[in-house]
C-alpha distance (Angstrom), angle and dihedral (degrees) to the residues before:
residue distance angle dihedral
X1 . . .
X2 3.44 . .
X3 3.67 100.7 .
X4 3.23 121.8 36.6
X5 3.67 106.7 -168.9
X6 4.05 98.6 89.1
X7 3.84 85.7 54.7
X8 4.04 150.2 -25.1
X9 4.10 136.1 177.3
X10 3.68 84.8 -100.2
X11 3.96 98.1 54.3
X12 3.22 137.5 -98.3
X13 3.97 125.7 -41.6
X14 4.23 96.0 -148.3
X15 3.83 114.2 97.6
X16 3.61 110.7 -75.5
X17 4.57 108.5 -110.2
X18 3.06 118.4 -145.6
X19 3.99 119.0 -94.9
X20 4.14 92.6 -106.0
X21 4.10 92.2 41.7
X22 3.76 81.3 53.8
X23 3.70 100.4 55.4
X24 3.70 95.3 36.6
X25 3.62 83.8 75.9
X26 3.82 94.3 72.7
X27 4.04 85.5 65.5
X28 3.33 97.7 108.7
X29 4.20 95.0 38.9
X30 3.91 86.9 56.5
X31 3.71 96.3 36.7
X32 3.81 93.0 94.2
X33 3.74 94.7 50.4
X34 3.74 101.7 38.7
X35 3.99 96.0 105.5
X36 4.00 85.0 64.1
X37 3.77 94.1 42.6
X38 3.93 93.7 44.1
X39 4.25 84.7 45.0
X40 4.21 84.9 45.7
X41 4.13 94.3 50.7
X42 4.13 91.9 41.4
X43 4.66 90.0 49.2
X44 4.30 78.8 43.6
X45 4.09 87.3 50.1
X46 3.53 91.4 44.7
X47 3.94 101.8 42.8
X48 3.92 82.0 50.3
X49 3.94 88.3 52.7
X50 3.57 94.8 46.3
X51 3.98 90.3 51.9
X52 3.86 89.5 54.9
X53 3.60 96.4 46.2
X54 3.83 77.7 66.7
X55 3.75 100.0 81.1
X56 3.33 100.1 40.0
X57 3.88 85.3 64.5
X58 3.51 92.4 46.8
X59 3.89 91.8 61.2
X60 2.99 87.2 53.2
X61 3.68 102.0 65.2
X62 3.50 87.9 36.3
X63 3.80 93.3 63.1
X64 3.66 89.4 37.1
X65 3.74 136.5 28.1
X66 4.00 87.2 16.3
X67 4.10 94.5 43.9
X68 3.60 83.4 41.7
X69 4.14 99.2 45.7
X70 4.33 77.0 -136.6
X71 3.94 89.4 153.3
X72 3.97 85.1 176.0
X73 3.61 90.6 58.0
X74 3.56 106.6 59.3
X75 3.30 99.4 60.2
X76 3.82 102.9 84.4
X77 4.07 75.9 48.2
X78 3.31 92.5 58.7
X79 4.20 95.7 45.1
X80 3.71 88.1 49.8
X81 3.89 98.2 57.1
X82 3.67 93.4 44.7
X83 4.21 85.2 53.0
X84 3.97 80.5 52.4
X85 3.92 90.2 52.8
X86 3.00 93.6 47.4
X87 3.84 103.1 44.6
X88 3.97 76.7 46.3
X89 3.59 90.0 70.5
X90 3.54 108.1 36.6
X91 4.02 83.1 63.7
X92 3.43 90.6 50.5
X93 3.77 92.4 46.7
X94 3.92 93.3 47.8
X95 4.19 86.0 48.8
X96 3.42 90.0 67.1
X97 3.81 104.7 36.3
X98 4.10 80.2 58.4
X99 3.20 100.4 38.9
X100 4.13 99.0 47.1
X101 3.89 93.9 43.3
X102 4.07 89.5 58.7
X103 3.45 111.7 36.9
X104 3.49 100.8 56.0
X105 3.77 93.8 63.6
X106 3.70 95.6 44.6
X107 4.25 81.4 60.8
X108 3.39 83.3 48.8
X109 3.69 99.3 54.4
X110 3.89 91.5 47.3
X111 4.01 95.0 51.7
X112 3.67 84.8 48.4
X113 3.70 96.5 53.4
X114 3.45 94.0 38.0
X115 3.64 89.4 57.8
X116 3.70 98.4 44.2
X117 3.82 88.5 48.3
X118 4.19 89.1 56.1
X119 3.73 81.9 50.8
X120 3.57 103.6 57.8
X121 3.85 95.7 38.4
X122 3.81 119.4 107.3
X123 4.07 125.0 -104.9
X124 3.81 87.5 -108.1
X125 4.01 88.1 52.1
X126 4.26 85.1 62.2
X127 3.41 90.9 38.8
X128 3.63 89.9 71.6
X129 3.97 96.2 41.3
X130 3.77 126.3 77.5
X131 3.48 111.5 -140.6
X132 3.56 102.7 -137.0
X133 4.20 82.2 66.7
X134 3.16 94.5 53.2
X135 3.54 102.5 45.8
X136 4.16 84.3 49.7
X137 3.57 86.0 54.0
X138 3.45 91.8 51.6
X139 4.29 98.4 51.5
X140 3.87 108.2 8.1
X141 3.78 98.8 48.4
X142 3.73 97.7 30.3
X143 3.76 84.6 54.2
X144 3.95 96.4 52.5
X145 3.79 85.1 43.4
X146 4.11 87.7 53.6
X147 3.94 82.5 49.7
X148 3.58 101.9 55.7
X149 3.88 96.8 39.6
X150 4.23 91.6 54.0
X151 3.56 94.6 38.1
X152 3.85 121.2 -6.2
X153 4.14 98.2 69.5
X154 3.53 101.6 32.9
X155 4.10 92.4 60.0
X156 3.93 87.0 35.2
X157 4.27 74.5 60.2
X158 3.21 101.0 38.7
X159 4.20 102.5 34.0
X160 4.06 86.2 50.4
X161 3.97 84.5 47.1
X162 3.92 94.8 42.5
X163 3.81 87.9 56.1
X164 3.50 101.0 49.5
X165 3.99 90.6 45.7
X166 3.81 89.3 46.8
X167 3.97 94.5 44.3
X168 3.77 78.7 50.7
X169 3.64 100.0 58.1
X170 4.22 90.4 33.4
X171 4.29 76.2 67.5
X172 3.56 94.5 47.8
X173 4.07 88.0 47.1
X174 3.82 101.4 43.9
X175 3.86 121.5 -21.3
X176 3.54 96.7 -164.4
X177 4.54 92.8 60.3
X178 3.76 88.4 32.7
X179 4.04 87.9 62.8
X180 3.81 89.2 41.8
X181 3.85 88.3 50.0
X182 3.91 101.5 40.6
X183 4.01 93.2 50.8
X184 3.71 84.1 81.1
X185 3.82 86.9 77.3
X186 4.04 91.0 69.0
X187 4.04 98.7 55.7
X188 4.14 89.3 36.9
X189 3.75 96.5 57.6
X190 4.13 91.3 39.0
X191 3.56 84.7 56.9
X192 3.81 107.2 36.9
X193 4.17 83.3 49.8
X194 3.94 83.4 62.9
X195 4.12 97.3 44.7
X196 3.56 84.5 47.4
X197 3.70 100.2 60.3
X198 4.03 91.1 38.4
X199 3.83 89.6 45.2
X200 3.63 99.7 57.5
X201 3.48 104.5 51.2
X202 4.58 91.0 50.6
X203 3.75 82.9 43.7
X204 3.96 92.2 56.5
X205 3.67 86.2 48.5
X206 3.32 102.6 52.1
X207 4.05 88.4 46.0
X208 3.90 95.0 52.6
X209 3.75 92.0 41.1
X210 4.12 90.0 46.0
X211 4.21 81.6 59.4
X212 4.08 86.0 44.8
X213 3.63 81.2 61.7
X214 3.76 101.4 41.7
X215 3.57 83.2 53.1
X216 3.95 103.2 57.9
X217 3.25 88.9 42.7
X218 3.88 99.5 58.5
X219 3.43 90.1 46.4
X220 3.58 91.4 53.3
X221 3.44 100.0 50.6
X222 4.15 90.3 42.2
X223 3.78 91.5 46.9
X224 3.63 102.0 40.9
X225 3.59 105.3 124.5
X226 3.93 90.7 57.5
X227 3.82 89.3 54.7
X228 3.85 87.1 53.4
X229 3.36 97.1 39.4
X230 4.26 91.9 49.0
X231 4.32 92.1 38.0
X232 3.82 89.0 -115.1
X233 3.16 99.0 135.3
X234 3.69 93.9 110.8
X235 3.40 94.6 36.9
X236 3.76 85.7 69.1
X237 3.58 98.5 37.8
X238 3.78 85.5 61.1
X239 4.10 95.8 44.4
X240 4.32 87.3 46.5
X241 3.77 91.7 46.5
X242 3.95 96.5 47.2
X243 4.40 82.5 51.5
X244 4.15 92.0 47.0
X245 3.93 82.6 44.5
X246 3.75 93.6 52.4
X247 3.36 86.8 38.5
X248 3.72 94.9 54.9
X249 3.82 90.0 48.1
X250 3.75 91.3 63.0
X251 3.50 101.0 44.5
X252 4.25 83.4 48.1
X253 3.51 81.8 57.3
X254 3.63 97.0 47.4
X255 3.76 85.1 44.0
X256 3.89 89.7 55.5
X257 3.85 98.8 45.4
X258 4.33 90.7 46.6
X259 4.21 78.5 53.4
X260 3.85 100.0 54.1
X261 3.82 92.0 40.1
X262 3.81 84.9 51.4
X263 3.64 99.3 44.4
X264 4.04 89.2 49.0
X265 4.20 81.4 46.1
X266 4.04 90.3 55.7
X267 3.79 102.5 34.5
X268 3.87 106.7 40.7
X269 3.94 89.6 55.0
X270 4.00 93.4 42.9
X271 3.82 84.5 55.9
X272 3.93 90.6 48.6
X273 3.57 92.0 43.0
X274 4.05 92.9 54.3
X275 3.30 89.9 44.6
X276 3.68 101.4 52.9
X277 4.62 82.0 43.7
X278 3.61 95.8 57.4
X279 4.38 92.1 43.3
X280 4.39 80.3 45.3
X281 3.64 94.4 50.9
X282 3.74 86.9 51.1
X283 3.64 89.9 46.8
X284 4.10 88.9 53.5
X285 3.97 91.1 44.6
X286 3.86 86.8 52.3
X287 3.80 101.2 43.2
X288 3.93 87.3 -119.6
X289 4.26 85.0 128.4
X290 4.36 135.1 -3.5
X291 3.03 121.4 -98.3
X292 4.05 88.4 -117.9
X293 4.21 85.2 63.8
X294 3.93 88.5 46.1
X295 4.50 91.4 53.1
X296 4.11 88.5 37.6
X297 4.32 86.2 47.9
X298 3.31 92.4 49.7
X299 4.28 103.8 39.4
X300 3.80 86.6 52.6
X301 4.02 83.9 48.7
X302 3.75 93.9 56.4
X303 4.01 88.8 38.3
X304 3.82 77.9 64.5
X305 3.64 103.5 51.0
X306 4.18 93.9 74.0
X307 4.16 90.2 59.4
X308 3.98 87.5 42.7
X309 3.24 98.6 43.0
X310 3.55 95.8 42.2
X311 3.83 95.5 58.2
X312 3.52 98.4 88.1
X313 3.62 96.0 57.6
X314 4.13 93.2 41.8
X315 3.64 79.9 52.0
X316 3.65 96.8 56.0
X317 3.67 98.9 41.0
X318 4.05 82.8 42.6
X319 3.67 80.9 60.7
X320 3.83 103.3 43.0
X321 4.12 89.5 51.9
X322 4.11 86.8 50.7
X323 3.71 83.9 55.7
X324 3.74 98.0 40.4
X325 4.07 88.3 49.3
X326 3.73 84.7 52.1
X327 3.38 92.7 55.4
X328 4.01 97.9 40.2
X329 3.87 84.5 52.4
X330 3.23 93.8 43.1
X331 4.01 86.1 68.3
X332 3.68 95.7 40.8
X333 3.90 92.6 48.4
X334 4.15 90.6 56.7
X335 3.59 108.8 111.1
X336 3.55 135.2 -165.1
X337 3.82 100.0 101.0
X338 4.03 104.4 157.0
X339 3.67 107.4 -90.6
X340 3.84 125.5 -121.3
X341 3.44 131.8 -138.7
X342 3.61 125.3 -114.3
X343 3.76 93.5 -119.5
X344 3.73 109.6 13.5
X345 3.94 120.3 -153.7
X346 3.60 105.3 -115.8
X347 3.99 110.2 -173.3
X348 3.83 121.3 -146.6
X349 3.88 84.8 -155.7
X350 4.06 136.2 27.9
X351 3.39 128.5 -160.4
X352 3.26 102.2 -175.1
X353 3.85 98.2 -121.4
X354 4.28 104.7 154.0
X355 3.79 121.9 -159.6
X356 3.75 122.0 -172.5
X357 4.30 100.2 -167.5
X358 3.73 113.1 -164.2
X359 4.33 83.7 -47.4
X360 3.94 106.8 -171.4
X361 3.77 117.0 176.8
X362 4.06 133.7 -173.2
X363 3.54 123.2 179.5
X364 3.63 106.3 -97.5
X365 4.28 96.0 -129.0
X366 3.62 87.3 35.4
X367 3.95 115.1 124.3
X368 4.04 103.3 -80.5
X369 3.96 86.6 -128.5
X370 4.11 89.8 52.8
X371 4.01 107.6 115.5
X372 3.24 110.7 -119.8
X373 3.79 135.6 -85.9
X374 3.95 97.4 -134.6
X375 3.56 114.9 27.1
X376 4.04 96.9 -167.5
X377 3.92 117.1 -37.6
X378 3.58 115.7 -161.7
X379 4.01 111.4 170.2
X380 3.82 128.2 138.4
X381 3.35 128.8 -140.5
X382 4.31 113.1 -160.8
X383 4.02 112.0 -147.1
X384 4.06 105.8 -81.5
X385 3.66 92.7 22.2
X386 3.54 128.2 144.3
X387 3.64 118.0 -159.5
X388 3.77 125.7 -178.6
X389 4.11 117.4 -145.6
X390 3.63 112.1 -148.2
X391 3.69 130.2 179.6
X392 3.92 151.2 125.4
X393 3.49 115.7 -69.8
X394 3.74 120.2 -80.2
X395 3.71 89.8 22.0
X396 3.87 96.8 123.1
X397 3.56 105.3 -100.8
X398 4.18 98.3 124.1
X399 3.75 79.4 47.7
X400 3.75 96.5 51.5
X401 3.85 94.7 54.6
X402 4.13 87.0 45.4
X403 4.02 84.6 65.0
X404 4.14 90.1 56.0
X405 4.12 92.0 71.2
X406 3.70 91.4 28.1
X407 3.74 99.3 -112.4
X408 3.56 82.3 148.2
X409 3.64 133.8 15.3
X410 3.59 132.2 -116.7
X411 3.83 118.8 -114.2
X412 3.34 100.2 -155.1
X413 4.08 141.0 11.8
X414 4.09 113.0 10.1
X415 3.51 147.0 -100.3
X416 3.94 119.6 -126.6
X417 3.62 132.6 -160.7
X418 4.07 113.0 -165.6
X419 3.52 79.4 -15.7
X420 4.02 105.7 -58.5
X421 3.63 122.4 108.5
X422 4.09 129.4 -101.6
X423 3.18 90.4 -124.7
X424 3.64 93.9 47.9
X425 4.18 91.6 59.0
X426 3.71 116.0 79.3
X427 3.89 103.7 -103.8
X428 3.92 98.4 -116.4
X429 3.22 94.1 43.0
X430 4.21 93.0 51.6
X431 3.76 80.0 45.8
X432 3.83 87.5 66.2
X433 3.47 99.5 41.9
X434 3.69 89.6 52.2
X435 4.04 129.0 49.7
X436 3.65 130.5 -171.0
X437 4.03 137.8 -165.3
X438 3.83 110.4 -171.9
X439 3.54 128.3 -155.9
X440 3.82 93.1 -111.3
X441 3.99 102.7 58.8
X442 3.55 112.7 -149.5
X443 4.37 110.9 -165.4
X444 3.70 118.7 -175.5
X445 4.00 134.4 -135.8
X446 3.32 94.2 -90.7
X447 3.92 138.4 86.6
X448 3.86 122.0 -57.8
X449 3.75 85.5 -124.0
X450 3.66 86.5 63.7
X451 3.33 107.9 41.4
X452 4.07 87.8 56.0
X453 3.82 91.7 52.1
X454 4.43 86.4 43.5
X455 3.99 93.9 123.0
X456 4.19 92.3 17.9
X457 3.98 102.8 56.4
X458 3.65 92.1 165.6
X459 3.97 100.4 46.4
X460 4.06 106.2 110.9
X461 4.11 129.2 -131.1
X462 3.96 80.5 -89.1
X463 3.64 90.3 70.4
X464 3.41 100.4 40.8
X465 3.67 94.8 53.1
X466 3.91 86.6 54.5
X467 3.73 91.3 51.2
X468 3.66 94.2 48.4
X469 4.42 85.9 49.1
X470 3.81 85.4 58.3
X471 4.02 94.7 44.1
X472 3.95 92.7 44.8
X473 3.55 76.9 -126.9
X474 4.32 97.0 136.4
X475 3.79 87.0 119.1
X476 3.96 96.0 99.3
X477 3.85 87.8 63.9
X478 4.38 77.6 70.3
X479 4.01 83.5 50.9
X480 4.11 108.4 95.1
X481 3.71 98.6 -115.7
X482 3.99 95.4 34.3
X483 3.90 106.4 -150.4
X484 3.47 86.0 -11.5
X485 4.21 93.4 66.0
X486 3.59 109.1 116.5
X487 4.09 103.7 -124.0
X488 3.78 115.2 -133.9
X489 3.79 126.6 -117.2
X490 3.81 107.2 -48.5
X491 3.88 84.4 -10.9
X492 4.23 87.3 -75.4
X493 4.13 86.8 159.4
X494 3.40 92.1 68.1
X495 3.96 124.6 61.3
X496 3.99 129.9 -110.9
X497 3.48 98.3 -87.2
X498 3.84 101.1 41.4
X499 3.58 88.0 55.5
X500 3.71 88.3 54.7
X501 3.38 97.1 51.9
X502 3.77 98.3 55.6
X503 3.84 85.5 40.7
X504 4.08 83.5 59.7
X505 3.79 88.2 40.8
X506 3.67 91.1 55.1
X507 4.21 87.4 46.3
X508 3.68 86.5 60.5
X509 3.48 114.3 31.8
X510 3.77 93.2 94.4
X511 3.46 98.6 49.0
X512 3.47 97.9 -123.8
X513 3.98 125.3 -154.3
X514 3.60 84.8 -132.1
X515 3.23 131.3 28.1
X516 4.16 127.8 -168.2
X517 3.85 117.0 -165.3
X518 3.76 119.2 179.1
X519 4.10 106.1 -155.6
X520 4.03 84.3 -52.3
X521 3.76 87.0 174.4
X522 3.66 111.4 56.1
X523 3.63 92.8 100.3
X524 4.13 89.3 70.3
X525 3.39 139.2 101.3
X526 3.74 111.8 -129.5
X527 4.01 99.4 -103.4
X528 3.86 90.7 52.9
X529 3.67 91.0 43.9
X530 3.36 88.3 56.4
X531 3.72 97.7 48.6
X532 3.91 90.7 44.4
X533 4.17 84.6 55.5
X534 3.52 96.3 46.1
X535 4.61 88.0 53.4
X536 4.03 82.2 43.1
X537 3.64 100.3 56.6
X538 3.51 90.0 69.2
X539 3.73 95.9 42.6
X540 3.81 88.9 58.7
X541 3.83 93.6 46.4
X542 3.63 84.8 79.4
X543 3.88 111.0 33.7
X544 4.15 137.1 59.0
X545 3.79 102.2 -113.0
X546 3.73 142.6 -178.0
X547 3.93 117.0 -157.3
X548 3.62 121.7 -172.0
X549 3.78 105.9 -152.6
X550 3.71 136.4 -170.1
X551 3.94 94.2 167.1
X552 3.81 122.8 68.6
X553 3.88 88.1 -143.5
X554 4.18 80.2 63.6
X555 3.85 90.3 48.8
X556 3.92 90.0 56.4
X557 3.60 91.9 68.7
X558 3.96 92.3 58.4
X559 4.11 128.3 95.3
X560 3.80 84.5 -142.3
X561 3.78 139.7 -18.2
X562 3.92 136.5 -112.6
X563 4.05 127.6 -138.7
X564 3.95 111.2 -137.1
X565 3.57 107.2 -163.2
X566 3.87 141.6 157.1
X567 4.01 80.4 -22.9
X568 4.00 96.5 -53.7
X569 3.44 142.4 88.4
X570 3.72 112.8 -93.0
X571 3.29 101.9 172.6
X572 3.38 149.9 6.4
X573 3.64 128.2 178.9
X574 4.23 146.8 96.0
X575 3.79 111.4 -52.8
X576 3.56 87.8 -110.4
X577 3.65 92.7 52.4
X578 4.08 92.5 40.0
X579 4.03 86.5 52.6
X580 3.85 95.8 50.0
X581 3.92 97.3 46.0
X582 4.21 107.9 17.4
X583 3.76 114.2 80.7
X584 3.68 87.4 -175.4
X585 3.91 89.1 56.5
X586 3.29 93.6 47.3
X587 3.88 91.5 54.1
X588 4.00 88.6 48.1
X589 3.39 92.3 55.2
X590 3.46 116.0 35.4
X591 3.70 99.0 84.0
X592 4.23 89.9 59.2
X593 4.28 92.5 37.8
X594 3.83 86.6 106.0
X595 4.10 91.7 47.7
X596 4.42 83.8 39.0
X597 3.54 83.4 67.5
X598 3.28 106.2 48.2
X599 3.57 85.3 48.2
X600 3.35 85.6 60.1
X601 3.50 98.9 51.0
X602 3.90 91.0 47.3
X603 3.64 94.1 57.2
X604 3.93 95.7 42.8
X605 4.05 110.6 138.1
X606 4.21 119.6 -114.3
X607 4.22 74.1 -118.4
X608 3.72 86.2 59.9
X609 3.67 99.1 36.3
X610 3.95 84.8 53.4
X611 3.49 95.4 47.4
């Protein structure tokens, strides 16, 4: 990843919040729901009530009816702890009608934002991000999250609450156990304050390395016929197994801590609880308490043991959704989403006229001492134009076109469009007004029909059928669904240069007033690249557009061509003119002159041929 700040295997490098700072966060995600979660925490309290109500009953029919041998009298007992029982689990019941009919939207809203927040963040913002993390964002930690809001808090509520009732009524049984019983809280919170620190730093771990391994593995999968192609297949067998094994080694740890905080959980209360039996039995042998006190002390005793007990693991999953809201928020917090004006330029009519003036461009997490990218572009493009951007590799020209629908953001100096700046034109609208194809076509699961109309929702089947005449791209009506075939995974049926082709079809499709097209046709052999030229000529009769091109077969179809050089314009010119007086033409071309000609010959006008 090339910045590690948002996340790394070893966790994250921001200052560590506390655990309630953390979850405080999800305020305003719960905020809509909270009258069911406040209504599922009270039914918990009150199912827990009703449960200890049940041993104070039972002493009394031990002291009475039973010390008595009054079989007559117990009866009523007997109705009146079945009522409890049963009012026992109607509150349990109505706990998780409220709890299960809120939660799951509150998830929802959070994957939804989530999403919509990737959506609207910058190129440079995904640059940054792996997207193994943030697809582990996006199901591991929103799932832990889901956890801890249905379950995890409201027994953290109603566990704390249960003990304070039950020490309560311990009191009221026998003072002197209760205070034997109740110093367990003292050691338990000492302890669970240690786990806690310890916890949270091998449960951010295991998180970020979790995403490490979400991350391999998409590639993996996405990139599969390179690692076939290459043999390295074991290669990354070995580099995904040593990640699952680290991976396994912090959740072992995790595993390990969760165990000691549960062993001190189980053994420091037996110990009380023995304790506080042999001083009872005493008690009973000395007439200090009834026996009936001594069996209601010690049922509401082992009523307590669950919400003691079960501390240490609500702690740790406490923790691992403090960590997983760190990491959602994390996401949410990133910046960099392109900036607006206050009072964006929206024009009723665009001619298409494209000025680069004095553009210079640096990656924005690049090293502060890295030269720049763009050193001061100045290039106009008239209305209708079609310039072609030439240059050695690496010289910025994929990055140039990426300024055009704001992907990224100039640094310095401006772009204009009929004389208004980018950044002046509200983004979706610019993204109208300009369309792109780039070299690398990326298709989506979804029908070819769809992935045409992509940035043109309301175009109809006539338009795609034009678009897919200019891209030579009439092939899917051979697929068995025609525009209705469902395209695979980043369209990884279909080969390099059919992909293309509906990537160029989905470039055009709107008729765009300008149109940006990074070497769309590498992919090609040279008869369909000379078929998809021929359909584009008339395309770029009536649209502005900037072509980056590698071949001179793509230069043909340009009114004149620009120099990219050490960041700057060069040259700009005819490629007659750019042959006679650029060296660095010259050089760029003279490997492909035999090819330029036959280019030349291929494209030759009947007024030509007859002459």
């Amino acid at each position: 990843m090339a910045d590690p700040t948002p996340t790394t295997s070893t966790g994250s490098t921001r200052p560590k919040k506390s655990t309630v700072a953390s979850l405080m966060r999800l305020r305003p995600y719960v905020r809509p729901v909270r009258g069911r979660l406040v209504g599922s925490a009270l039914t918990a309290l009150l199912s827990t009530t009703t449960g200890l109500m049940i041993p104070l009953v039972v002493a009394r029919v031990v002291d009475g009816p039973v010390a008595e041998r009054d079989t007559g009298a117990l009866w009523p007992w007997v109705l009146l702890l079945l009522a409890l029982g049963v009012l026992e689990a109607f509150f349990y019941w109505a706990r998780r009608m409220l709890t299960h009919r809120s939660l799951p939207r509150v998830e929802e809203t959070m994957r939804n934002a989530l999403y919509e927040h990737l959506q609207t963040r910058p190129v440079s913002f995904h640059d940054k991000w792996q997207s193994g993390q943030l697809l582990s964002r996006a199901s591991r930690d929103l799932g832990q999250l889901r956890q801890f809001l249905s379950f995890v808090v409201i027994f953290l509520f109603v566990n704390a609450a249960t003990f304070v009732v039950g020490s309560v009524l311990l009191f009221t049984v026998n003072p002197v156990l209760a205070l034997i019983v109740t110093a367990v809280a003292v050691p338990v919170m000492f302890l669970s304050h240690l786990f806690e620190k310890r916890y949270a730093v091998v449960t951010r771990r295991a998180q970020d390395q979790a995403g490490d391994v979400a991350t391999v593995m998409e590639e993996s999968v996405l990139g599969i016929r390179v690692l076939k192609a290459f043999g390295r297949n074991r290669a990354m067998d070995h580099k995904y197994a040593a990640l699952t094994r680290e991976l396994r080694r912090t959740e072992t740890e995790k595993a390990r801590l969760v165990g000691i905080i549960w062993g001190v959980l189980v053994a420091v209360p037996e110990l009380m609880v023995a304790a506080a039996l042999a001083v009872g039995v005493l008690q009973v042998a000395d007439g200090a308490t009834t026996t009936g006190e001594l069996v209601a002390f010690f049922a509401i005793v082992m009523y307590l043991r669950w919400p003691i007990e079960s501390f240490g693991w609500l702690l740790a999953a406490t923790t691992d959704a403090a960590a997983a809201a760190d990491r959602y928020f994390e996401v949410m917090d990133a910046g960099g989403e392109i900036p607006e004006r206050e009072r964006p330029i929206d024009p009723v009519r665009v001619t298409g006229a494209l000025a680069f003036e004095n553009v210079r461009f640096r990656f924005p997490d690049g090293p502060s001492d890295a030269p720049e990218l763009l050193r001061g572009v100045d290039l106009a493009v008239r209305p209708g134009e079609t310039i072609a951007l030439v240059g050695p590799t690496g010289c910025g020209k994929s990055t140039l076109t990426a300024l055009v629908p704001r992907l990224y953001d100039v640094t310095g100096g401006r772009i204009a469009l009929d004389g208004v700046d980018l950044r002046d034109l509200p983004v979706e609208r610019l993204r109208r007004i300009v369309s792109v194809a780039f070299e690398e076509p990326v298709l989506f699961s979804m029908s070819v029909r769809e992935n045409v109309l992509l940035g043109f929702p309301e175009g109809t089947d006539e338009d795609v059928e034009r678009a897919l005449r200019v891209a030579q791209a009439e092939f899917v009506h051979d697929l068995p669904w025609g525009l209705d075939t469902r395209i695979g995974e980043e369209g990884l049926d279909l080969s390099g240069g059919q992909r293309q082709r509906l990537a160029l079809a989905r470039a055009v499709v709107s008729r765009p007033a300008v149109l940006v097209l990074d070497d769309p046709l590498s992919a090609l052999d040279v008869h369909t690249e000379a078929q998809v030229e021929r359909a584009l000529r008339a395309v770029l009769a009536t649209t502005t557009a900037l072509v980056v091109a590698h071949r001179p077969s793509t230069v043909q179809l340009a009114d004149r061509v620009a120099v990219l050089d050490a960041g700057r314009i060069a040259a700009v010119g005819t490629h007659d003119q750019l042959l006679q007086r650029s060296a660095a033409y010259r050089h760029l071309m003279a490997a492909d002159t035999p090819r330029l000609r036959a280019g030349r010959e291929h494209h030759r006008t009947p007024a030509q041929e007859a002459v």
